[in-house]
Backbone as CSV, one residue per row, in Angstrom:
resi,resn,N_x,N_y,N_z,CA_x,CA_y,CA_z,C_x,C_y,C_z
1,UNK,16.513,-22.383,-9.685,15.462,-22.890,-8.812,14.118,-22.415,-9.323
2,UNK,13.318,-23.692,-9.654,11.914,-22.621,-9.931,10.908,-22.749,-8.708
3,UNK,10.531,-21.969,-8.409,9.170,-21.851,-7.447,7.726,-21.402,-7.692
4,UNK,7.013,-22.185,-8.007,5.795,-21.861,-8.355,4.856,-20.686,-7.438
5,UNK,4.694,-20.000,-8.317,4.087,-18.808,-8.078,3.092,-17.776,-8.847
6,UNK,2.610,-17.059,-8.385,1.982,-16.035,-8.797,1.851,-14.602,-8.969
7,UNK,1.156,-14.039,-10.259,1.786,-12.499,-9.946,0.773,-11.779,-10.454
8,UNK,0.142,-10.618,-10.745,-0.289,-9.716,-11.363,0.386,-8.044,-11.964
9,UNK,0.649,-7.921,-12.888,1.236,-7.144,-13.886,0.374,-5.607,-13.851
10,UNK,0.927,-4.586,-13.299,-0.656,-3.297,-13.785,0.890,-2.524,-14.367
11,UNK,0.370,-2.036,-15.806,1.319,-1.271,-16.792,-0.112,-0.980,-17.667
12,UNK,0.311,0.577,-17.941,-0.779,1.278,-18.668,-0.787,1.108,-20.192
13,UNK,0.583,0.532,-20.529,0.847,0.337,-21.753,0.659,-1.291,-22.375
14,UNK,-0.263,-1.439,-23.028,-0.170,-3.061,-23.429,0.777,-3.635,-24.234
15,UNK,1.255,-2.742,-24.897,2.377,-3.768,-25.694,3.687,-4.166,-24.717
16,UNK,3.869,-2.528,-23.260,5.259,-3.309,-22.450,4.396,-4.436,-21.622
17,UNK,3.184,-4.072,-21.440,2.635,-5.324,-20.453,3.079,-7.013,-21.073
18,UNK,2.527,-6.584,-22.619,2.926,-7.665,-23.076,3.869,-8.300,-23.201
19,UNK,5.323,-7.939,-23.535,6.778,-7.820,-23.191,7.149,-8.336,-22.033
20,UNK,6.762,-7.768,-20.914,7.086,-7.985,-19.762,6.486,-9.653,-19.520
21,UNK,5.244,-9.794,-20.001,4.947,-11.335,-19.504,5.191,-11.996,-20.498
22,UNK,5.957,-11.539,-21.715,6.613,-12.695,-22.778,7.932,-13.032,-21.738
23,UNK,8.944,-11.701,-21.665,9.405,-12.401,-20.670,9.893,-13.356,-19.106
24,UNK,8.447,-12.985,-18.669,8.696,-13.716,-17.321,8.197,-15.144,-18.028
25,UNK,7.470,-15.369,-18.823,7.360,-16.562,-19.169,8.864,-17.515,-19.824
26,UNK,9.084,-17.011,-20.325,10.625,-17.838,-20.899,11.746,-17.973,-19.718
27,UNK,11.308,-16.904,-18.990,12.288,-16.901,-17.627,12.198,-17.808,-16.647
28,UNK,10.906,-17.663,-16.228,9.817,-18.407,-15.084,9.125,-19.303,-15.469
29,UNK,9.051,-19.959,-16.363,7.800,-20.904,-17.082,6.525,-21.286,-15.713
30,UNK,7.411,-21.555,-14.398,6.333,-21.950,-13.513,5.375,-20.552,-13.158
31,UNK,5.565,-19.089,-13.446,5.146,-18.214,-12.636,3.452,-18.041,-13.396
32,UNK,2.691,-17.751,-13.277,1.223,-17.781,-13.332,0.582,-16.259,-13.418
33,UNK,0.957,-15.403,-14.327,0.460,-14.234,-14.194,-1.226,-14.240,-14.614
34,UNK,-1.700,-14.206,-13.284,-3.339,-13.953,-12.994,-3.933,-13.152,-13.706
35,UNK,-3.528,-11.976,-13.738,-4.286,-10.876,-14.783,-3.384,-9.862,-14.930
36,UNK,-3.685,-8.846,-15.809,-3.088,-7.706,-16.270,-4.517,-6.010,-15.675
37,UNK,-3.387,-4.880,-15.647,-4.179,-3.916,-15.342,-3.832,-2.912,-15.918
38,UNK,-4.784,-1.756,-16.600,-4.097,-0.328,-17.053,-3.856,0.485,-16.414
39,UNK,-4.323,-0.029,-15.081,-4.687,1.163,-13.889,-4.499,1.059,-12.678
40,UNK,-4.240,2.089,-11.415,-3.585,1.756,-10.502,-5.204,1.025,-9.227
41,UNK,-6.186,1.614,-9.810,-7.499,1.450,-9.066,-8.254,0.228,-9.493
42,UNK,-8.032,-0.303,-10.793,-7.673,-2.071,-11.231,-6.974,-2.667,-10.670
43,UNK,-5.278,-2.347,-10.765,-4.672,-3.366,-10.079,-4.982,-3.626,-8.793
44,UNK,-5.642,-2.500,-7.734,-5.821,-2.840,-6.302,-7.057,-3.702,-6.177
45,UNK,-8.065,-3.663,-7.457,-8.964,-4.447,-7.025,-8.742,-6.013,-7.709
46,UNK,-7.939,-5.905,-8.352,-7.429,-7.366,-9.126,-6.863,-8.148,-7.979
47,UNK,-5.658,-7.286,-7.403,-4.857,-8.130,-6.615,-5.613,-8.269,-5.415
48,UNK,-6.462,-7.604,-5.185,-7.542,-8.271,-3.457,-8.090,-9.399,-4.049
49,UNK,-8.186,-9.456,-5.246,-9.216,-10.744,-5.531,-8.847,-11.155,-6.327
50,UNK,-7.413,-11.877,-6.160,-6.356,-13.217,-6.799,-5.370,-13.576,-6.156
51,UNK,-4.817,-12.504,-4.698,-3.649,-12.604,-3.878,-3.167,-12.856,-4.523
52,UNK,-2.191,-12.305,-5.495,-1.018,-12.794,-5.819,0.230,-12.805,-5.221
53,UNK,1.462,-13.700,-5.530,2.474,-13.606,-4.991,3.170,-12.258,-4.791
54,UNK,3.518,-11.792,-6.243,4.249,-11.531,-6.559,3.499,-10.056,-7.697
55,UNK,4.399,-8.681,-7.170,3.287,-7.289,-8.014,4.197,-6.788,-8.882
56,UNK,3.467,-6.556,-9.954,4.930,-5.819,-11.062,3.897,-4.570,-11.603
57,UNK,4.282,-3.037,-10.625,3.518,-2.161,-10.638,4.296,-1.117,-11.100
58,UNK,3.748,-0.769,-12.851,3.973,0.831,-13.525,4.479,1.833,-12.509
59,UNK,5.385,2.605,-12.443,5.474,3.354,-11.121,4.495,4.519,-11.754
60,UNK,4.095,4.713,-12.923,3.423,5.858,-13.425,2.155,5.351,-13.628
61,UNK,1.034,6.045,-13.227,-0.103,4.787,-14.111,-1.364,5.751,-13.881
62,UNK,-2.213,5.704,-14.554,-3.701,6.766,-14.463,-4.058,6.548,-13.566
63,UNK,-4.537,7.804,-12.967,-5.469,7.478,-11.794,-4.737,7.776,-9.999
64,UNK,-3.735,6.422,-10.220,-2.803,6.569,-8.697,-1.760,6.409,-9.273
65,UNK,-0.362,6.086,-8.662,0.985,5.907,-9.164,0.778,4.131,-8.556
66,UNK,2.005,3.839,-8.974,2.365,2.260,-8.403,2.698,2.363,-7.012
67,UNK,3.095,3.495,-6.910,3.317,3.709,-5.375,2.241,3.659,-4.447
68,UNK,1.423,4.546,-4.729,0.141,4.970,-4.537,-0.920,3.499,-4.197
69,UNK,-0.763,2.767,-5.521,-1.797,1.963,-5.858,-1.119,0.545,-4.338
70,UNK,0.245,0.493,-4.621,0.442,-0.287,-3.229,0.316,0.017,-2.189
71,UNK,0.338,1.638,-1.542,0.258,1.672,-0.230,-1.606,1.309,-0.448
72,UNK,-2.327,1.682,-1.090,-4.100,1.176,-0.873,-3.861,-0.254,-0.768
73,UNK,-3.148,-0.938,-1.543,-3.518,-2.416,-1.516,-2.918,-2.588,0.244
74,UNK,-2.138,-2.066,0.555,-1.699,-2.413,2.165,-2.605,-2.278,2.950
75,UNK,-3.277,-1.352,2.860,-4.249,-1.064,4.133,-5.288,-2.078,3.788
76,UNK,-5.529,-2.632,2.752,-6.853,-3.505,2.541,-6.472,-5.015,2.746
77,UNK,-4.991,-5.637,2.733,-4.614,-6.649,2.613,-5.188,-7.363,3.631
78,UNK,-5.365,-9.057,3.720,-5.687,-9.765,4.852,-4.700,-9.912,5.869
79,UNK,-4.443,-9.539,7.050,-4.007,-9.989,7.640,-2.868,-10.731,8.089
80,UNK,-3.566,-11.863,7.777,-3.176,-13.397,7.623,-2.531,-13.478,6.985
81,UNK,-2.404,-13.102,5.836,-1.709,-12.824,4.445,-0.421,-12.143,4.376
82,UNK,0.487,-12.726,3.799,1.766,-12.096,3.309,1.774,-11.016,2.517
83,UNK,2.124,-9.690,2.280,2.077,-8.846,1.618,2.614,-9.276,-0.100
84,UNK,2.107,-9.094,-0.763,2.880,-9.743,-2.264,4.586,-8.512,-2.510
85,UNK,5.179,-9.515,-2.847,6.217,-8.930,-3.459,6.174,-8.305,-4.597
86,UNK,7.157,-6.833,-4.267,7.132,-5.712,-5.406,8.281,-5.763,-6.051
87,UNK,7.679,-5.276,-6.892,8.589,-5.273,-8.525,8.177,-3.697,-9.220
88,UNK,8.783,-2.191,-9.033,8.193,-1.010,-9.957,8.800,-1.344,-11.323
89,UNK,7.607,-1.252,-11.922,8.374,-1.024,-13.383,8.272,0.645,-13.536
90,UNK,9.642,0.787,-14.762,9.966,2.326,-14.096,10.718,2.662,-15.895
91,UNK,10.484,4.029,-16.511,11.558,4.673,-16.961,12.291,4.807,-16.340
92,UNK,13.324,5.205,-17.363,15.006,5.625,-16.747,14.534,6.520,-15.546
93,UNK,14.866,6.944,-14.311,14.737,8.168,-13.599,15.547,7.555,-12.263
94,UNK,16.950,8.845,-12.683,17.948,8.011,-11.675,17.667,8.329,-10.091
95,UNK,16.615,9.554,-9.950,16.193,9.427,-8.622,15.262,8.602,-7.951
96,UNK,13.943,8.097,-8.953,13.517,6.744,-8.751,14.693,5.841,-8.269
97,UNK,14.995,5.161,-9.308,16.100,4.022,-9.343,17.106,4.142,-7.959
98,UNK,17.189,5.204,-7.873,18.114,5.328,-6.098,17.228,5.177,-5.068
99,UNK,15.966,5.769,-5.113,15.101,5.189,-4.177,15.192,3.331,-3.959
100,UNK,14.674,3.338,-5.047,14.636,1.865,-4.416,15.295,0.957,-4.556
101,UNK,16.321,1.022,-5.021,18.035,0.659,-4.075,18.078,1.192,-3.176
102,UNK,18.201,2.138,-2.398,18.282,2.184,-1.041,17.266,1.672,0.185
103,UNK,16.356,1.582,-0.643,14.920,0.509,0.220,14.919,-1.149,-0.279
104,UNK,15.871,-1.488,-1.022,15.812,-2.713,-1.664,14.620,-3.296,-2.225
105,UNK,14.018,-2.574,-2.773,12.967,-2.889,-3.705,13.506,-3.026,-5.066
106,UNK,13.210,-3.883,-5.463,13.648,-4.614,-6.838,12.639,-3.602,-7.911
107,UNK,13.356,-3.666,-9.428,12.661,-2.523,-10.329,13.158,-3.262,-11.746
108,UNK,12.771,-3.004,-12.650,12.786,-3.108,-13.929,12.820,-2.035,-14.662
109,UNK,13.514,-2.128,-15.864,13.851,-0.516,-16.906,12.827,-0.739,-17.533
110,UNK,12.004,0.831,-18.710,11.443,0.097,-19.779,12.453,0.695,-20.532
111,UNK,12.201,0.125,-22.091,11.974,-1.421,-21.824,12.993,-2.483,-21.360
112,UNK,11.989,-3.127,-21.218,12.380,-4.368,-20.245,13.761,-5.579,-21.187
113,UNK,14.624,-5.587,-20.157,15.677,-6.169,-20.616,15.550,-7.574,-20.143
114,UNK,16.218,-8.705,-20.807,15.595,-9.792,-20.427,16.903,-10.084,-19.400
115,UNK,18.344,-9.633,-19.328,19.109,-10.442,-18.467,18.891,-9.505,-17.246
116,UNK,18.634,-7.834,-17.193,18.091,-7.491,-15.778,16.829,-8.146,-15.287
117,UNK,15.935,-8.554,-16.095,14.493,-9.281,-15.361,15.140,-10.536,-14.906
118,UNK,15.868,-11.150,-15.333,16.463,-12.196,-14.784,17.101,-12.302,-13.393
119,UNK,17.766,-11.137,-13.136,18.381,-10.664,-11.913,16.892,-10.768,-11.018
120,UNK,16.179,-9.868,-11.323,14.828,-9.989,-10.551,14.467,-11.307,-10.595
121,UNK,13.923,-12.156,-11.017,12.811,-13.339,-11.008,14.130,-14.014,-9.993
122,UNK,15.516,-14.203,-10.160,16.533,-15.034,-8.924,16.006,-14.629,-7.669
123,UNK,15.634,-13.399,-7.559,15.482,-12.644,-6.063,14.145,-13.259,-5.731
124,UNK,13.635,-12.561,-6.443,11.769,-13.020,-6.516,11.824,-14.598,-5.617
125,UNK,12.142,-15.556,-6.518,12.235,-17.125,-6.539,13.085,-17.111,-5.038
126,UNK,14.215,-16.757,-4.938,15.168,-16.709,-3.523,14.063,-16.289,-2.347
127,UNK,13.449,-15.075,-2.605,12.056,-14.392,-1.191,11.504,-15.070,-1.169
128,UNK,10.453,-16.076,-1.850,9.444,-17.066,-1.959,9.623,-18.069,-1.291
129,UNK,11.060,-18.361,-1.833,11.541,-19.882,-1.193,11.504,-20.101,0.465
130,UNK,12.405,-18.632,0.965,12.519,-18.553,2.262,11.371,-17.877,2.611
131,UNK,10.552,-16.697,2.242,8.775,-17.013,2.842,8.456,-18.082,3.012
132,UNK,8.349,-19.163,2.121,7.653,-20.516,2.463,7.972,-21.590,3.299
133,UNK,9.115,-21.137,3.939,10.175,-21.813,5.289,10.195,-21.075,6.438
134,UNK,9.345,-19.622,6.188,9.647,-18.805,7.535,8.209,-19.364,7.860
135,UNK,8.703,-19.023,9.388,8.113,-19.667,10.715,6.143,-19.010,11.006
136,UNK,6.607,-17.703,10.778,5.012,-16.934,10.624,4.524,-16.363,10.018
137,UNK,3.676,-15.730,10.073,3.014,-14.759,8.618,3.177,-13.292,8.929
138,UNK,3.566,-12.865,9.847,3.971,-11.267,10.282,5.297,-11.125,10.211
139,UNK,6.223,-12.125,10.187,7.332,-11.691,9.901,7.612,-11.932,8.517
140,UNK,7.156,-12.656,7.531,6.813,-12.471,6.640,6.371,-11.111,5.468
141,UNK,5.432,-10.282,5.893,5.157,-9.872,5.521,5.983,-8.419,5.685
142,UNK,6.880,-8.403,7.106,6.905,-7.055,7.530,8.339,-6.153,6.775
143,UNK,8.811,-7.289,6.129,9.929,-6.562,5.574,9.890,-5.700,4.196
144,UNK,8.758,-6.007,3.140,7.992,-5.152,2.033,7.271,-4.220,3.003
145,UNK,6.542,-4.326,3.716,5.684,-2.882,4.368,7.078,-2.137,4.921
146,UNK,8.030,-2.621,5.444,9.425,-1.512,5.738,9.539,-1.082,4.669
147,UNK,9.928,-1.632,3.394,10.247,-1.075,2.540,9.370,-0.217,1.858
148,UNK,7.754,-0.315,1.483,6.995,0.048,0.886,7.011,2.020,1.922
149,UNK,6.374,1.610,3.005,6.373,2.740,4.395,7.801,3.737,3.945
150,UNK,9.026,3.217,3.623,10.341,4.500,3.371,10.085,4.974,2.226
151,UNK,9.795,4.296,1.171,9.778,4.780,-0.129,8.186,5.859,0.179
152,UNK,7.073,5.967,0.769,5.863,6.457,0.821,6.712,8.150,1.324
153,UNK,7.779,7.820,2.295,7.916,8.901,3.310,9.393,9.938,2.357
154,UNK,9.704,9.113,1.167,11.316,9.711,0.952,10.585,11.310,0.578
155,UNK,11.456,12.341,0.781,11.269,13.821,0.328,12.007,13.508,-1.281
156,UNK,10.628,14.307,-1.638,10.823,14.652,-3.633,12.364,14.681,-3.679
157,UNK,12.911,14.658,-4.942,13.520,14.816,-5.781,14.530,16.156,-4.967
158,UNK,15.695,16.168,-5.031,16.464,17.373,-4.806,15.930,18.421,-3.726
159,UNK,15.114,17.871,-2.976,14.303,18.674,-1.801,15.135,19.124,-0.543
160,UNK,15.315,20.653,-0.362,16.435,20.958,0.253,15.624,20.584,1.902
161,UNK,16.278,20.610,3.074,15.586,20.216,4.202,15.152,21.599,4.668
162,UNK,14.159,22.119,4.979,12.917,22.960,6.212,13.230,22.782,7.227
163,UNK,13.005,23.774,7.674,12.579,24.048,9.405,11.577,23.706,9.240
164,UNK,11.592,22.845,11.338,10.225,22.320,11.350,9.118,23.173,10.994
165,UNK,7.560,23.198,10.829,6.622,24.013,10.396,6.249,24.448,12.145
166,UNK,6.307,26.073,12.178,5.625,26.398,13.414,4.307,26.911,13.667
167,UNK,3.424,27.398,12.143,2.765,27.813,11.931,1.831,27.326,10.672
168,UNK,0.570,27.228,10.686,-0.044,26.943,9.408,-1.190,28.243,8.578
169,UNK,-0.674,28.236,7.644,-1.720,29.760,6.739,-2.723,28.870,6.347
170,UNK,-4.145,29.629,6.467,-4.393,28.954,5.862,-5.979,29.637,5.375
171,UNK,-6.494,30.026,4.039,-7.499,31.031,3.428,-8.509,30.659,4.146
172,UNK,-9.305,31.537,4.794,-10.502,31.237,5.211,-11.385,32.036,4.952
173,UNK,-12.341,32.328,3.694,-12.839,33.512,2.703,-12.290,34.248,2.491
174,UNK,-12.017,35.245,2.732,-11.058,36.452,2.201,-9.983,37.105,3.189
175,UNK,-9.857,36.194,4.314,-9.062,36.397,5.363,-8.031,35.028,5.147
176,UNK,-6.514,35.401,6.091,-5.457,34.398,5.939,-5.728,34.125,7.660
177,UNK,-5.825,32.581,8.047,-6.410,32.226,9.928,-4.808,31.650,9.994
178,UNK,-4.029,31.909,10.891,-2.964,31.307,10.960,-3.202,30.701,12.251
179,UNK,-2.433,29.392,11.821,-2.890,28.231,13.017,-1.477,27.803,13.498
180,UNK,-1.164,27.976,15.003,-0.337,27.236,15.496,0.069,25.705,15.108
181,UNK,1.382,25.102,14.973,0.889,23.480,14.686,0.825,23.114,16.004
182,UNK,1.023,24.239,17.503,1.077,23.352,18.392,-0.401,23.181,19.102
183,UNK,-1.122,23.876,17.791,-2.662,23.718,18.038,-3.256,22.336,17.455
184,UNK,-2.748,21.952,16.815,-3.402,21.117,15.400,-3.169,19.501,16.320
185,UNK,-4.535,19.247,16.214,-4.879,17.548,16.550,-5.137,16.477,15.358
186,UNK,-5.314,16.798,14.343,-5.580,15.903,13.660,-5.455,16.684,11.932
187,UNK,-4.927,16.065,10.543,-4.908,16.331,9.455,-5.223,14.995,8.793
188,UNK,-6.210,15.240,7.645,-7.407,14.050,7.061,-6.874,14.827,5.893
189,UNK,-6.296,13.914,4.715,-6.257,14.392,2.862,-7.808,13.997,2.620
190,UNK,-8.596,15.212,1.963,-9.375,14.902,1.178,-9.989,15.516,-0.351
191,UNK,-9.972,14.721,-1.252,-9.898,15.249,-2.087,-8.823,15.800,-2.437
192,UNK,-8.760,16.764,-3.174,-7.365,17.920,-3.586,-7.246,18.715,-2.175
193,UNK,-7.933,18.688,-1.342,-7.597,19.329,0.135,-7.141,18.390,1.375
194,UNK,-6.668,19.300,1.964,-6.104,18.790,3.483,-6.862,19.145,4.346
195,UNK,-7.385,18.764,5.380,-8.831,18.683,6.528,-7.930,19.063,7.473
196,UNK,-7.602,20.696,8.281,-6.904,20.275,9.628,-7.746,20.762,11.004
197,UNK,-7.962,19.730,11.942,-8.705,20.050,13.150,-7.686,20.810,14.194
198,UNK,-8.090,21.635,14.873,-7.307,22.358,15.528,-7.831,21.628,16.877
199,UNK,-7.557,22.072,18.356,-7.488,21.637,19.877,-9.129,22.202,19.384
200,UNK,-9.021,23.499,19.083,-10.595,23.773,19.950,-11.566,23.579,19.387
201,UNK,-11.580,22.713,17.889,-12.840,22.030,17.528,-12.580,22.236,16.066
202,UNK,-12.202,23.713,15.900,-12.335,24.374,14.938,-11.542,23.431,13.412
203,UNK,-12.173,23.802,12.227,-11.202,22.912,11.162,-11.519,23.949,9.873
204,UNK,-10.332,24.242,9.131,-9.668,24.560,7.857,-9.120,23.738,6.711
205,UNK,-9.579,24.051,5.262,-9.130,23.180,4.254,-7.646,24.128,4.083
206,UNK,-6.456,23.347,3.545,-5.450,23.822,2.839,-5.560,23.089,1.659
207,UNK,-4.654,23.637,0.783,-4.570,23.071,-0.825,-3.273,22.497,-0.643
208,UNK,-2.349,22.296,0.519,-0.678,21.683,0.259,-1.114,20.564,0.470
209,UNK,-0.458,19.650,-0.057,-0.730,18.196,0.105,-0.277,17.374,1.482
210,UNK,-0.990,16.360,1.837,-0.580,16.102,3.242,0.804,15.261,3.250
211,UNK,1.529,14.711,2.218,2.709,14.398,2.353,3.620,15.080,2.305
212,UNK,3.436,16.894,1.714,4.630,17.807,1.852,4.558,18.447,3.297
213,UNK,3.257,18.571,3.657,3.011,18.939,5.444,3.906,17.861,5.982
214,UNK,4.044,16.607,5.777,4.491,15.826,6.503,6.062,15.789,6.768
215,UNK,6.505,16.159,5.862,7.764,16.735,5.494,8.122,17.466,6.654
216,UNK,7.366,18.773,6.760,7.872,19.469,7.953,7.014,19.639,9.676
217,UNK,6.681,18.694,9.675,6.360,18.017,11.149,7.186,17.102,11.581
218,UNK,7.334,17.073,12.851,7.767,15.840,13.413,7.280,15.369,14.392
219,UNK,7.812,13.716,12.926,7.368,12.677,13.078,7.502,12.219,14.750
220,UNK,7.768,12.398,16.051,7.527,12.265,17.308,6.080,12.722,17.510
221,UNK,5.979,13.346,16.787,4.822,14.323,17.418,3.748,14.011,16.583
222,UNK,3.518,14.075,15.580,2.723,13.636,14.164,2.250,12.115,14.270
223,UNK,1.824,11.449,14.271,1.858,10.029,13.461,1.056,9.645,12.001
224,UNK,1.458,8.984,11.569,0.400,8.886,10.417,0.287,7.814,10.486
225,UNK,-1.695,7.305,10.916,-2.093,6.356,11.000,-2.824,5.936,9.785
226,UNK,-3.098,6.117,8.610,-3.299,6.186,7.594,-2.801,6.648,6.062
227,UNK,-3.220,6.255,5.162,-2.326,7.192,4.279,-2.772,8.643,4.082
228,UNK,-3.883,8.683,4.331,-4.719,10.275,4.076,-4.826,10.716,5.413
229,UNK,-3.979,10.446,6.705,-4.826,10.403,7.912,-2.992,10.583,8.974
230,UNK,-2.919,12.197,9.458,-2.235,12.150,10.574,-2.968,12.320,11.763
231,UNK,-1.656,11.983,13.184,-2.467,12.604,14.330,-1.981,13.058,14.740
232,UNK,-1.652,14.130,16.313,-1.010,14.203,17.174,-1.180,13.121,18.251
233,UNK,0.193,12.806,18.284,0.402,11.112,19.339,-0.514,11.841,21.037
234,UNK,-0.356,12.995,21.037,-0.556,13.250,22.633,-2.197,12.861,22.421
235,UNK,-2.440,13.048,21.720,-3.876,13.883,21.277,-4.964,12.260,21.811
236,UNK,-4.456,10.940,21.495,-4.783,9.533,21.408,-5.051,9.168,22.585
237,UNK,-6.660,9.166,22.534,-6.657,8.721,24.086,-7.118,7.397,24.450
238,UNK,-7.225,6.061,23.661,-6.961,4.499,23.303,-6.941,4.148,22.039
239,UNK,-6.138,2.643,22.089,-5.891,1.687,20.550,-6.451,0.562,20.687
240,UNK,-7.246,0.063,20.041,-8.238,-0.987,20.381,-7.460,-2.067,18.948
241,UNK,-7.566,-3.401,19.188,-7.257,-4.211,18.447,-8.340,-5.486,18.122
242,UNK,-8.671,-5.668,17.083,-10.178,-6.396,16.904,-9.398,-7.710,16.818
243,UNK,-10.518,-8.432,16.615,-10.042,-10.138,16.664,-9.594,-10.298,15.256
244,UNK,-9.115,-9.472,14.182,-9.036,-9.698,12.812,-7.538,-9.077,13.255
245,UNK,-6.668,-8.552,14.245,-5.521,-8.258,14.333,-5.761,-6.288,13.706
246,UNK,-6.657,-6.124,13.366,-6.756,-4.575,12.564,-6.696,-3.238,14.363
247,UNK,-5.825,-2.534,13.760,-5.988,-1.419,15.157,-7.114,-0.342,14.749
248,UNK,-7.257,0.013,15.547,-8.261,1.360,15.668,-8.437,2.229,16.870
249,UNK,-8.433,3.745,16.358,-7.799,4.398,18.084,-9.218,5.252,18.277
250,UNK,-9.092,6.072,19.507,-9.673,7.212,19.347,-9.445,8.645,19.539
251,UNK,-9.339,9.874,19.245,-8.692,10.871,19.957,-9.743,11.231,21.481
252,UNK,-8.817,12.012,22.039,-9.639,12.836,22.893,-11.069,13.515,22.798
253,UNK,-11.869,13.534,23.242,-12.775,14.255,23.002,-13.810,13.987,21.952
254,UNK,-12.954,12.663,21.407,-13.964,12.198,20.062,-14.542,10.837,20.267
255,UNK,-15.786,10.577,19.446,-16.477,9.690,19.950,-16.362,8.504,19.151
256,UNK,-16.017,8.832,17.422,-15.340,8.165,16.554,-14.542,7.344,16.478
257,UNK,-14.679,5.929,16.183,-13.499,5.517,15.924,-12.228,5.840,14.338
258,UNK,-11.345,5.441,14.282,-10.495,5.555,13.156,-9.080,4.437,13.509
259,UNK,-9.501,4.403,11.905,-8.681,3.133,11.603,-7.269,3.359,11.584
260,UNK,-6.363,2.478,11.863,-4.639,2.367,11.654,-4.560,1.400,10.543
261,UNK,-3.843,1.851,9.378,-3.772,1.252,8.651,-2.532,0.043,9.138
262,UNK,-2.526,-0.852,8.270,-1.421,-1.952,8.693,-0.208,-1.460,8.309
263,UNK,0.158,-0.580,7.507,1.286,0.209,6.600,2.057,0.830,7.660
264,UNK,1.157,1.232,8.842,1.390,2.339,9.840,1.493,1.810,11.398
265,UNK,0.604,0.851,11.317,0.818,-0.223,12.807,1.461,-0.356,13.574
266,UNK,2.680,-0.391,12.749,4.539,-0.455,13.761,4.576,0.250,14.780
267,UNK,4.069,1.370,15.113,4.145,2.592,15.668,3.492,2.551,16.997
268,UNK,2.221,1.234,16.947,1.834,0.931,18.005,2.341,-0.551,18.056
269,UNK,3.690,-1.128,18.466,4.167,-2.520,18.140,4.432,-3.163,19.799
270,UNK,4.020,-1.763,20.595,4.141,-2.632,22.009,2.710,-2.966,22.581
271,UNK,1.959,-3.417,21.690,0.368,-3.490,21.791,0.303,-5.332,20.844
């Protein structure tokens, strides 16, 4: 079956880039690869401005990962718009490769074999077909953001499981401030640091990254309305929804708004 379509390619390497769209071309003759990227902060601005169908993203790449570079393209996507279908291109790495078999995200080896890409472009062509017969554009889209959202949340590689976190260290000049988490309202990634606001105003940088914090919180209690951006659920005191379908909440006590990314939305799905 061919189905005309579209795609954009980000691989840091040009000769597999090249490879890769020698073979989707002999495979796909109808598929239309829009542009190519070296980079994960290219491909997000390529694919806002070509929508493509269909993403075939380096899982390694300067700058962000493929991982990385799709959860940004999520939060920026239209709406309206179907999320494009993923494709990681990936070295051998059998804990990759189990990831996403167990999230059913489709992947490619390098290098690229032409009868496994084949397996892919059937699937590819099979999702397209029935996207273009399904009934709306949110159900459409919502089954890659499931998948994209597990793969964002899986724990590293051989990561034994923690007790929840009851406490946070954390340097504050030449002193260690230890912070209750049942103090903590809000954690913002910025930069190489983690931003955490405590109940009574007060806020501390840590150097752990906010997806290994995330690890040992729970998620009841935590939400992550962003990718750089948790909250405490109690803490939310409205969710406002604009005429573009985009959420945005506010905490307690704050005058700010802040955004919910669409990646994260689900979470408020009785709204």
């Amino acid at each position: 079956m061919n189905t005309t379509a579209t795609a954009l390619i980000a691989e840091d390497e040009p000769l597999l880039a090249q490879a890769l769209q020698r073979e989707l071309s002999a495979l796909w003759p109808d598929l239309r690869v829009l542009a190519t990227a070296n980079d994960g902060l290219s491909a997000v601005q390529l694919a806002l401005q070509h929508h493509p169908d269909v993403l075939f993203f380096d899982i390694r790449m300067p700058g962000q990962s493929g991982l990385e570079a799709a959860a940004e393209l999520a939060e920026e996507w239209p709406e309206t718009q179907a999320f494009p279908l993923l494709v990681f291109v990936t070295a051998y790495d059998q804990y990759a490769i189990a990831a996403f078999e167990a999230q059913a995200v489709d992947y490619v080896l390098k290098p690229v074999r032409a009868d496994r890409l084949a397996q892919t472009v059937a699937r590819l062509q099979k999702t397209l077909h029935l996207r273009h017969h399904a009934p709306n554009t949110s159900d459409k889209m919502d089954p890659v953001l499931q998948q994209l959202r597990a793969l964002l949340s899986a724990p590293p590689e051989a990561a034994k499981p923690e007790a929840p976190l009851q406490m946070i260290q954390a340097s504050v000049g030449n002193q260690l401030r230890m912070i209750p988490v049942a103090d903590v309202m809000q954690l913002e990634a910025a930069d190489k640091y983690v931003r955490v606001f405590s109940r009574d105003g007060s806020e501390v940088l840590l150097r752990t990254p906010l997806k290994e914090l995330m690890q040992r919180l729970d998620p009841q209690v935590f939400w992550q309305i962003h990718r750089g951006c948790v909250v405490r659920a109690t803490a939310i005191e409205s969710v406002t929804r604009d005429e573009s379908g985009r959420l945005s909440l506010r905490l307690k006590g704050r005058s700010e708004k802040m955004s919910v990314s669409r990646l994260y939305a689900h979470v408020f799905k009785a709204m």
